[in-house]
N, C-alpha and C positions, 0 to 999 in steps of 0.2 A: 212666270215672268221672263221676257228676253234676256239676254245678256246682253251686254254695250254692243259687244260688235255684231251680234242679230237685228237689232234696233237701226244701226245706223244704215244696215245691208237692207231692213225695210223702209226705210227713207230712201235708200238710192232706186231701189226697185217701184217706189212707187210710181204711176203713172198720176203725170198731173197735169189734164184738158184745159183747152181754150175756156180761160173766164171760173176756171177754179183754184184752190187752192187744197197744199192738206198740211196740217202744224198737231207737233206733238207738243205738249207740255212736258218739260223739262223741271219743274219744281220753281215754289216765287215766281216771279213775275217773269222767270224763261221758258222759252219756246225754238223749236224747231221748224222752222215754215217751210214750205217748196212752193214754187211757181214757177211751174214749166218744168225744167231743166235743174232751174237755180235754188241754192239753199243756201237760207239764211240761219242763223241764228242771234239767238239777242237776249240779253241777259241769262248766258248761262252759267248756272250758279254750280259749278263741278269737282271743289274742294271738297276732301274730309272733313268732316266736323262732327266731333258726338254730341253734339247739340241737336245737328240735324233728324227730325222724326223721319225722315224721306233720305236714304242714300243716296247717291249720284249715281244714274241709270246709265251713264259710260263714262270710261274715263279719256280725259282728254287728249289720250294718244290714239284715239283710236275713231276720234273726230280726223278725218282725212278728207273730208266731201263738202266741205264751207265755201261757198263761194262771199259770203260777206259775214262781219260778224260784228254783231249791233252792241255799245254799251250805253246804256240812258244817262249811269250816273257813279261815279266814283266811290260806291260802297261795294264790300266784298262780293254779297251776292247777285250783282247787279254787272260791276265791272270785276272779275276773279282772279285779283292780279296774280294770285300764287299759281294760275293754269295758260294766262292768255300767251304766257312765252312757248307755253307747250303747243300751246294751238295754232300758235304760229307755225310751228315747223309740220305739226300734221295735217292742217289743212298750209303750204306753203303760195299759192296764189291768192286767199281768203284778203281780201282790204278789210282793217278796223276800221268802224265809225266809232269816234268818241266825243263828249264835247270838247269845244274848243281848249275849256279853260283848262284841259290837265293832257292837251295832246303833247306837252313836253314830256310833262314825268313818265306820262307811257310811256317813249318811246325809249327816254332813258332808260328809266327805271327795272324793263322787261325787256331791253333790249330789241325791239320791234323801229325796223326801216322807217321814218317820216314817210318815204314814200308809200308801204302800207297802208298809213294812219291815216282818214281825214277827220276834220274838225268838225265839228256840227255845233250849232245853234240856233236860236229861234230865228225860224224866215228862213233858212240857208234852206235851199234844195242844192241835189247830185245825182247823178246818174251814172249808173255805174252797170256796167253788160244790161243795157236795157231796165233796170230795173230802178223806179225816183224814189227818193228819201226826200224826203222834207223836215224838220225838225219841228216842235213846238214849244215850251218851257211849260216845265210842271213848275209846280208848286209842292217841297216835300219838305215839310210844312209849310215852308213859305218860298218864295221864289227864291229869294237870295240872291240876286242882281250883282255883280260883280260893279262894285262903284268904278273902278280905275275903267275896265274896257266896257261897262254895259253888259256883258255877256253874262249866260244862267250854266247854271251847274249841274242842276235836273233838267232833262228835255224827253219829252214823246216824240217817237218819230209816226209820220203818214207812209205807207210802202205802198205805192203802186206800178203793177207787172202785170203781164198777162191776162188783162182785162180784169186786174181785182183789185180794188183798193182796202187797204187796213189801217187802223190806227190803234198803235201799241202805246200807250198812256204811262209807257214808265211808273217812278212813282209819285202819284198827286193825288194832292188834295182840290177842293174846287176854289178858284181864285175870280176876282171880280173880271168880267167879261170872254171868261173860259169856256161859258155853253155857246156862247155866240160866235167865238173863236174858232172854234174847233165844226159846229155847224156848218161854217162858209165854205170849208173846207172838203165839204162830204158831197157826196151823198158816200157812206162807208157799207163796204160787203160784210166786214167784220170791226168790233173794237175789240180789244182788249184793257180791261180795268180791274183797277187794284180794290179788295174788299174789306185790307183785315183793318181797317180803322184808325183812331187813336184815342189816346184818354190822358189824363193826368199820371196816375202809374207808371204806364209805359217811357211815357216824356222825362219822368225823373231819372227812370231807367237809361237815360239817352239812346232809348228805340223812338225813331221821330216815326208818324204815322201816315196815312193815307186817307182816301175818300172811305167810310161809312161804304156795307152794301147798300143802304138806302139810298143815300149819296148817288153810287151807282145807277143805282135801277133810273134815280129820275135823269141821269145823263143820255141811258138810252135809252129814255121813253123821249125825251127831248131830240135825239141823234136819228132815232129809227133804223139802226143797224140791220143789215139781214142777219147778224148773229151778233149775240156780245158775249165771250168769255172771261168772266172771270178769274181772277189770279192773286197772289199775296197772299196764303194762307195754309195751314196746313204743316211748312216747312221744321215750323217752331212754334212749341208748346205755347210761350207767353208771347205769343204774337199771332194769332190768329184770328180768322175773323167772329 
């Protein structure tokens, strides 16, 4: 197995052609993307935890190479507030996307520049060194609509660069006009979707849940992705798929 800082010297070293891309998985629903030049990352989940079955494959000092860095949704593994201050300083040009509705507390809270920070929400596109975000609202469980401003708390972003479009589906469940949504918006090179489910159990637990792999599979038989990976599992024993 590499060590963090082997890992990340094989992301900068990798070459990445006209119209492709290369992403590592990172654990949960994070990844490591490149396109081109540029490196994303987005929900990377980088804390200690002995809870966690999967350690953190480097540690957040040693992320230096970010040129953006995605969070879908205000849970620890998702948005990592106890590392995003660190990642601030080691990748120090990296811009956060976050949604809109908690780009306050970031920016307080972890001490990270507004100016770093942009907002995201459903509809908003950004462009940023070439590279579009789009946002979409999951549902994780449910939407959760902010009544005061309209605005959602779970968002999937769309990333298109380099001649390749993606769609990272954060976490959700399926909501009424979500295939048809997210369709208009494609044709996609890749998605990426959440598998490990939900139940009754879990929900008492207050572990709120995801799409079913079954769930899944009919989104991208519906989608027609040239790839769909999977994600959300694995991390933790009593949440997997």
């Amino acid at each position: 197995m590499k060590t963090g800082k082997e890992l990340i010297t094989n992301i900068n070293n990798t070459i990445i052609n006209k119209a492709s891309v290369g992403f590592w998985w990172i654990g949960q629903m994070g990844y490591a993307i490149k396109l081109g030049d540029k490196i994303i990352y987005i929900d990377a989940y980088l804390r200690e935890n002995p809870r966690r079955t999967i350690p953190p494959l480097f540690k957040p000092q040693d992320v230096n190479n970010a040129d953006i860095i995605m969070g879908t949704h205000d849970h620890s593994d998702h948005i990592d507030r106890e590392v995003w201050g660190d990642l601030s300083i080691s990748s120090p040009g990296a811009k956060f996307l976050v949604p809109n509705l908690v780009l306050d507390s970031v920016s307080k809270d972890l001490e990270i520049p507004y100016d770093r920070l942009i907002g995201m929400d459903d509809g908003i596109s950004v462009e940023i060194d070439g590279i579009k975000v789009r946002a979409i609202a999951s549902a994780h469980e449910l939407l959760h609509q902010d009544e005061e401003t309209g605005q959602y708390p779970f968002l999937g972003y769309i990333i298109e660069a380099n001649g390749v479009k993606i769609y990272h589906a954060g976490d959700t469940c399926i909501y009424p006009g979500y295939f048809e949504k997210i369709k208009a918006l494609g044709p996609f090179d890749i998605i990426f979707l959440p598998i490990n489910g939900r139940d009754a159990v879990r929900y008492k637990r207050n572990t709120i849940g995801n799409m079913t792999y079954q769930e899944a599979v009919d989104l991208a038989g519906y989608l027609k992705p040239g790839l769909v990976v999977p994600g959300h599992y694995e991390m933790f024993e009593q949440n997997s798929e």
